[in-house]
C-alpha positions in Angstrom: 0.0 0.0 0.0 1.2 3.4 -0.9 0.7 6.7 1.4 1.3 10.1 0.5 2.3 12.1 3.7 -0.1 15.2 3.3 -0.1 16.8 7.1 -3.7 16.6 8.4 -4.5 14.3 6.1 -4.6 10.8 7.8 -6.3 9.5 10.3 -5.6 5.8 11.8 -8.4 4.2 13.9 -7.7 2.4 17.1 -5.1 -0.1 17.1 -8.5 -2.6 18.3 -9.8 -1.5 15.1 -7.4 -3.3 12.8 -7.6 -6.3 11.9 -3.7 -7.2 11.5 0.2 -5.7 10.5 -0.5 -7.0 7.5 -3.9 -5.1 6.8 -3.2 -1.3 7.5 -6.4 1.2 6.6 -5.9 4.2 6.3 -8.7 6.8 5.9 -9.0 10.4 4.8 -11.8 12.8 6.1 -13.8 14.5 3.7 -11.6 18.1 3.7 -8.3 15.8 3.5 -9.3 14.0 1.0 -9.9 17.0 -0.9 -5.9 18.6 0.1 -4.8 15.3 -1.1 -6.2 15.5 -4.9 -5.0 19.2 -5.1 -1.7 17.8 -4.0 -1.7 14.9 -6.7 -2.9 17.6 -9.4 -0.1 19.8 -8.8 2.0 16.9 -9.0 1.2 15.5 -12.0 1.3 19.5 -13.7 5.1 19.3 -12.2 5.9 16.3 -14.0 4.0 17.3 -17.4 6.1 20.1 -16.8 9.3 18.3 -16.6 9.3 16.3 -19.3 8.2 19.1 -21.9 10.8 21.0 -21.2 13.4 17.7 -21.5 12.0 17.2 -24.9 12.2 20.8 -25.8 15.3 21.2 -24.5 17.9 21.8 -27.6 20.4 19.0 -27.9 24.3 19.7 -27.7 25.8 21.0 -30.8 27.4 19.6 -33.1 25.5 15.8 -32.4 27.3 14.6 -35.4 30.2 15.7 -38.2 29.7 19.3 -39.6 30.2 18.7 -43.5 31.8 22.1 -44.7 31.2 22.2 -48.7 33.6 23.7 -51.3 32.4 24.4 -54.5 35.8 23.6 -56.2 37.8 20.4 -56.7 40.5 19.4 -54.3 43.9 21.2 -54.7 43.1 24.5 -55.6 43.4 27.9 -53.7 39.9 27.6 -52.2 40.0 23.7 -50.9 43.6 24.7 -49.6 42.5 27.0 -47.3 39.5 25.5 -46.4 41.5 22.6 -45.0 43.5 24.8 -42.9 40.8 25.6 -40.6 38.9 22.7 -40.4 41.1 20.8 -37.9 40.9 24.2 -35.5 37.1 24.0 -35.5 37.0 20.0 -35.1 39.1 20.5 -31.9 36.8 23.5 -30.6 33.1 21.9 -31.7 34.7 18.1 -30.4 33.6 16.7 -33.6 34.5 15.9 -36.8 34.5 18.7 -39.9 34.5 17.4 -43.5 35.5 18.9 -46.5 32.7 18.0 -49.0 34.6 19.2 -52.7 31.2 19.9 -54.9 33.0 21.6 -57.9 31.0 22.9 -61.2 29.8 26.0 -62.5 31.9 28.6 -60.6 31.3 27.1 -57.9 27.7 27.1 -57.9 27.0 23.8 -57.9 28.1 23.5 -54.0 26.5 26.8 -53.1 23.3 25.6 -54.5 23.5 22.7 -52.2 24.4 24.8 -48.9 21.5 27.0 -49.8 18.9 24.0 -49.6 20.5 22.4 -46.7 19.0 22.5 -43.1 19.6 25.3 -40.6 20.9 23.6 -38.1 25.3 24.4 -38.5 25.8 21.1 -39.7 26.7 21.9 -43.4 28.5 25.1 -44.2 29.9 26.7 -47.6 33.4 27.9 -47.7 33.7 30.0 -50.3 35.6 33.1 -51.9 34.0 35.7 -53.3 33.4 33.9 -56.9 29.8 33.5 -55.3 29.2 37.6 -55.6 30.6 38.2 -58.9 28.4 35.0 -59.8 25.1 36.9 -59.6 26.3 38.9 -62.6 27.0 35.8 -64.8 24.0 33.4 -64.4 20.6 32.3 -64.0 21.3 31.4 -60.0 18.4 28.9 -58.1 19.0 30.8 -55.1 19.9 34.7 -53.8 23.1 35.1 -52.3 21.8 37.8 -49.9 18.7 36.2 -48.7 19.5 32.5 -48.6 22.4 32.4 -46.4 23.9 33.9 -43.1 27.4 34.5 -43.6 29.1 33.4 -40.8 32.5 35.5 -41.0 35.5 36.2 -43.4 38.8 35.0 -42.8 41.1 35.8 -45.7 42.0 37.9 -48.8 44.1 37.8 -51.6 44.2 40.7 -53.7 44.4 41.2 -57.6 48.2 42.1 -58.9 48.4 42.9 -63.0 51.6 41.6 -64.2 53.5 41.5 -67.6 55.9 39.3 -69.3 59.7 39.4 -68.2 60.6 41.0 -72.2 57.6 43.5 -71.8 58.8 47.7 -72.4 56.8 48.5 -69.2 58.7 49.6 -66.2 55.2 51.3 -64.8 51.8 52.0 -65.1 51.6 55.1 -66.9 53.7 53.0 -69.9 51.1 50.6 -70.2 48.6 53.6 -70.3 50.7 55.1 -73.1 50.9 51.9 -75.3 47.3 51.4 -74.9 46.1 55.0 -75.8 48.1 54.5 -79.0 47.1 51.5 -80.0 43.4 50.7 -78.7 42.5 47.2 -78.1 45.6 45.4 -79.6 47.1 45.1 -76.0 45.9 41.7 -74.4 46.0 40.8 -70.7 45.6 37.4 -70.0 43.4 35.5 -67.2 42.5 32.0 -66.2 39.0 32.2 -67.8 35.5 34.3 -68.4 33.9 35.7 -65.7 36.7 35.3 -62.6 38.4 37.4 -60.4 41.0 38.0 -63.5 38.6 38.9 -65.7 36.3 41.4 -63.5 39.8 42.9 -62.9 40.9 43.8 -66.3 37.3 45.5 -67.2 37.3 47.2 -64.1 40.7 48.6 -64.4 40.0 49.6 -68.1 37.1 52.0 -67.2 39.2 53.2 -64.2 41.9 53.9 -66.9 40.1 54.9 -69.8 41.8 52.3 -72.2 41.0 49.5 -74.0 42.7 45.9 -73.9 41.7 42.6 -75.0 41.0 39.8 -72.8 42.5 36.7 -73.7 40.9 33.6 -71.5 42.9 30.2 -70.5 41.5 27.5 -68.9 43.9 27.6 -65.9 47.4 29.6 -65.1 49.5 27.2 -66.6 48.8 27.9 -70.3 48.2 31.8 -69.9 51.5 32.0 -68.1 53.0 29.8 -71.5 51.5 32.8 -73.5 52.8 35.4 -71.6 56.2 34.1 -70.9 56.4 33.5 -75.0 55.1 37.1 -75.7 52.1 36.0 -77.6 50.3 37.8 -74.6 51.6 41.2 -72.7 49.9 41.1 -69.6 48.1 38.7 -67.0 45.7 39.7 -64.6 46.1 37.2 -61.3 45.4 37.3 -57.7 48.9 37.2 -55.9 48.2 34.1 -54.9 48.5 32.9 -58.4 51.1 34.9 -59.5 53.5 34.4 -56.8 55.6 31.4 -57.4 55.6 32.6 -61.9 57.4 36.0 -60.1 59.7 34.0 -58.1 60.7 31.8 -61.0 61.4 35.1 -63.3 58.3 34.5 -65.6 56.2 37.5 -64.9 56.9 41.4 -63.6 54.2 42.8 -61.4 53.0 46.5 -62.7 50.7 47.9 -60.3 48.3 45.8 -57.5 44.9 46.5 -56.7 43.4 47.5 -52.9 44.8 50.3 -50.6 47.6 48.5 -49.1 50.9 47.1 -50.2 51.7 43.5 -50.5 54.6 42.4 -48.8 55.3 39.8 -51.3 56.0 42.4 -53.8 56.5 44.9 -51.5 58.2 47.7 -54.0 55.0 47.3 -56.5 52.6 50.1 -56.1 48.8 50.3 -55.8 46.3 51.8 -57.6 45.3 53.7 -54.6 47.9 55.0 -54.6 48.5 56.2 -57.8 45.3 58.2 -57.8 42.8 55.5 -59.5 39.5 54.3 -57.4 39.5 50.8 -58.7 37.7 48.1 -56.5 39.6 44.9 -55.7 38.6 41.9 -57.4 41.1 40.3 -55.8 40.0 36.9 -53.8 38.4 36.6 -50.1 37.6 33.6 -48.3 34.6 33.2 -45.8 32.0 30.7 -44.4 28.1 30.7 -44.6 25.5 29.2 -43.2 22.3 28.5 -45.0 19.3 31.2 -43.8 17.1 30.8 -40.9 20.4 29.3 -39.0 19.5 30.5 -35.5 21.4 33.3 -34.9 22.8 32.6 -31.3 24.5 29.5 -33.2 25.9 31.6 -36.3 27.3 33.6 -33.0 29.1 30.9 -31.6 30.5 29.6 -34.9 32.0 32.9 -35.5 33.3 33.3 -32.7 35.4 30.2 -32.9 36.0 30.2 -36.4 37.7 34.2 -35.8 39.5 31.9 -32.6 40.9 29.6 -35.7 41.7 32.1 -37.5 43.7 34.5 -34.9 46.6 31.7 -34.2 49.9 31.9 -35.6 49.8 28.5 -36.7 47.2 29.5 -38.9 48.4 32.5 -39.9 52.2 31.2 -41.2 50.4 28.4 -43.1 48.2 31.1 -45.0 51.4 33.0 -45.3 52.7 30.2 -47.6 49.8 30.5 -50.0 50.8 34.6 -50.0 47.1 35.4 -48.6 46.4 37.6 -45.9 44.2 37.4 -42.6 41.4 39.0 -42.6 38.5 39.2 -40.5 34.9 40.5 -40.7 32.2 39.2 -38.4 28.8 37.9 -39.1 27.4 41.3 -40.0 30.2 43.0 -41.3 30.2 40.2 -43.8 26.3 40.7 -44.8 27.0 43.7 -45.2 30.2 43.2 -47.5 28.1 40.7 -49.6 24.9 42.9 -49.7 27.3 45.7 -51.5 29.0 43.3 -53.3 26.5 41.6 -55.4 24.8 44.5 -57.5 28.3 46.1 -57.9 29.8 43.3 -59.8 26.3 42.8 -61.2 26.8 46.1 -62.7 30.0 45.3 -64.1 28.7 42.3 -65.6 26.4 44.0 -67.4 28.2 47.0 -68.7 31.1 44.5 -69.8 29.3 42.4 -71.3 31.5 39.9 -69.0 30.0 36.2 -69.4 30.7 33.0 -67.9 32.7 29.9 -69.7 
């Protein structure tokens, strides 16, 4: 027999009453009996209550691997860097990170995917900023601005014209010349329509008021055979491409893009400073989450992706792939991406720029 101890509650009759040890009665008056089913109701409301809030209760993140997509094969600039934080944010979310390669289509293929994924921080895009100047170029089954929540920038790797190690041109204002006096028979070089190369040259040809040719290659390796043979002056390449051609005596660099000086070619002016507003198509690097992510959790992955990001480990192995640290938070990033997209939309369309 079970009792509830409800003070005033009981009442035992006589011990003559009983009939044995065995066979205890117990009997409520009419007022206790009453105490006792308020007591039994609250009881059962506190257990109800219990175990909704158990199943409501959100469950520790990560609960399995965090699949991080890149919409380019392995090897390449993008993947590279990719990989170099993943191991950083396996150790601080205690669970596995995969690098998922989904290349095709400028990498919209994988962005496409991230887009339609669940918001839950369990698959991410990594991505450079191929996904902004793709808004310009195709038909996209998503919006860049209102399908994601950009989780934070890491990394940029700015644009650097360069010309052939025969070329006449010590400077910028020689190419300017050679151009003005012969319109459109200069070519600069890239490694195919509609990348960083490309938006580059047309940008700097308005900023310039000349006109070049562009001349797309389906990778560095065969534009830098044209340009080293003189079939093609110029090559428009992030640093990050053009690095190891400089090193080996293959290509000059004329004049980089952005504000700031690149210590790898540290004597090489910028446009900046030379007087020209010219906006860097160079390359950055970030991480998104698909929209509707819950916003305290796009919070905590920042944070310890910028905690990745801020070691020196990190920092020296970027340093090898002549890219910069650079860091912009989750809204700082919207907002970069929110600019971004009509801008190079624009010069899209009055370039006439299209993809492969």
């Amino acid at each position: 027999m079970v009792a509830f101890l409800i003070p005033g509650a009981m009442y035992y009759p006589p011990r003559k009453q009983r009939k044995s040890w065995g066979e205890s009665m117990i009997c409520l008056n009419g007022a206790a009996f009453w105490r006792c089913l308020r007591c039994l109701a609250v009881l059962a409301a506190f257990c109800a209550f219990g175990q909704a809030a158990l199943a409501q209760s959100p469950s520790p993140w990560p609960e399995r691997p965090v699949r991080i997509v890149v919409g380019f094969p392995p090897g390449g600039p993008t993947d590279f860097v990719a990989r170099l934080i993943a191991p950083g944010l396996a150790a601080a979310w205690k669970q596995q990170v995969i690098i998922d390669n989904r290349g095709g289509a400028n990498g919209t293929i994988g962005t496409d995917y991230v887009a339609k994924a669940a918001p839950d921080g369990m698959t991410l895009l990594f991505s450079g900023n191929n996904i902004v100047m793709n808004t310009g170029l195709y038909r996209l089954p998503y919006d860049m601005v209102r399908d994601f929540a950009p989780i934070g920038m890491i990394a940029f790797s700015p644009n650097v014209l360069w010309v052939g190690p025969n070329e006449p041109y010590r400077n910028l204002a020689d190419l300017v010349a050679a151009a003005r006096a012969k319109p459109g028979e200069l070519g600069y070089a890239t490694t195919g329509n509609g990348g960083n190369g490309h938006f580059g040259g047309e940008t700097l040809k308005r900023a310039l008021g000349i006109d070049m040719t562009h001349v797309p290659y389906r990778g560095t390796a065969p534009a830098l055979q044209d340009v080293l043979a003189g079939r093609v002056p110029l090559f428009m390449q992030t640093i990050v491409g053009g690095i190891a051609p400089y090193r080996n005596g293959q290509v000059r660099p004329l004049v980089a893009f952005g504000r700031e000086r690149v210590p790898e070619i540290p004597d090489t002016p910028t446009l900046a400073e030379l007087g020209f507003d010219v906006p860097d198509s160079g390359t950055w690097y970030g991480v998104l989450a698909p929209a509707a992510t819950p916003p305290a959790l796009v919070e905590r992955m920042a944070r310890d992706l910028q905690a990745v990001t801020s070691t020196a480990e990190f920092r020296e192995k970027l340093a090898t792939q002549a890219t910069r640290p650079e860091w912009l938070g989750p809204a700082a990033f919207a907002a970069r991406i929110r600019e971004e997209v009509p801008a190079w939309a624009e010069v899209a369309r009055i370039a006439n720029i299209k993809a492969d």
